[in-house]
N, C-alpha and C positions, 0 to 999 in steps of 0.2 A: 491275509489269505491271498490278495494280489500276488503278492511276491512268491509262493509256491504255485499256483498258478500259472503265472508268465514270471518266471528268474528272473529274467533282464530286468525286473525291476529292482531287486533283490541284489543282483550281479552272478550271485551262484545258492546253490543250495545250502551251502554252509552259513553262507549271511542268514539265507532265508530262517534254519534253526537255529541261530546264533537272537534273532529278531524273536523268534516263536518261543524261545527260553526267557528272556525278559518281560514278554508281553503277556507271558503266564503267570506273572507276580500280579498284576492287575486287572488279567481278563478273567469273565466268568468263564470257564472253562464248557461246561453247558451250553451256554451262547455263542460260543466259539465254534462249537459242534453244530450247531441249528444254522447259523451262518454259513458254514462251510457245505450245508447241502443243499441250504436254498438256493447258493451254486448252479447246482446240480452238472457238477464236474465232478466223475468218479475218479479220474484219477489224483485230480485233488483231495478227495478224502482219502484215497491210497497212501499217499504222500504225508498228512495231516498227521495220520493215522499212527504211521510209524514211526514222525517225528515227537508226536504225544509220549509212544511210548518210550523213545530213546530219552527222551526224558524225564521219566519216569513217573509218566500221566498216564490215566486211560485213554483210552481212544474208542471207547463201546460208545454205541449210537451211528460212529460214522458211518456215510454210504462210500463202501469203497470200490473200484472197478472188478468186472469179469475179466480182464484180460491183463496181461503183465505189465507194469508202468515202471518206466522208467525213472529212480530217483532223481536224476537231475538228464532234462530230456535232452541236451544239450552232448552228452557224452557217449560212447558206446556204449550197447550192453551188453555190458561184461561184468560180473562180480557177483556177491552172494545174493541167493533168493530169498527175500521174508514171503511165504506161500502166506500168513496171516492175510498178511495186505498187499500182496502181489508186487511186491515193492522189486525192483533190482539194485539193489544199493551199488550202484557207480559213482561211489565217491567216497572218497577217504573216510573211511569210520570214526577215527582219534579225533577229526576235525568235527564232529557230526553229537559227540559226545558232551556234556558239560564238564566246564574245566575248576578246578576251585575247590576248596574246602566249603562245605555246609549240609 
């Protein structure tokens, strides 16, 4: 959750889902969510939110923000709006996606 949070730990948003797709073979999913609001960073749940379900998780339970968040705060914004999670996806989508047969 660091790593959506503050990127730089991450490097980019991509790592950051690239990290949240293998970490959901082994995370309770539920305690992922509880975590992520004990937070109490909305636009972290924003972000969680939409990478959950780009992966094709839920994302119900999260707190997400009132106001628009930037997918990767680092970039402009520019690109499509998910209003679900107020997300602005500024960044490559195909990279954001999981890759692979399964």
């Amino acid at each position: 959750m660091d790593s959506l949070d503050q990127l730089r730990y991450a490097g980019s948003v991509t790592e950051a889902a690239k990290a949240l797709r293998a970490a959901l073979e082994v995370v309770d999913r539920p305690t992922l969510v509880e975590y992520a609001n004990r937070m109490e960073d909305k636009s972290l749940g924003s972000r969680l939110g939409f990478l959950l379900e780009t992966s094709g998780q839920p994302g119900e339970g999260l707190t997400c923000s009132e106001s628009l968040v930037k997918l990767d705060p680092a970039q402009p914004r520019s690109g499509r709006y998910v209003s679900r999670w107020r997300v602005v996806v500024n960044a490559p989508e195909a990279e954001l996606q999981p890759t692979g047969v399964g």
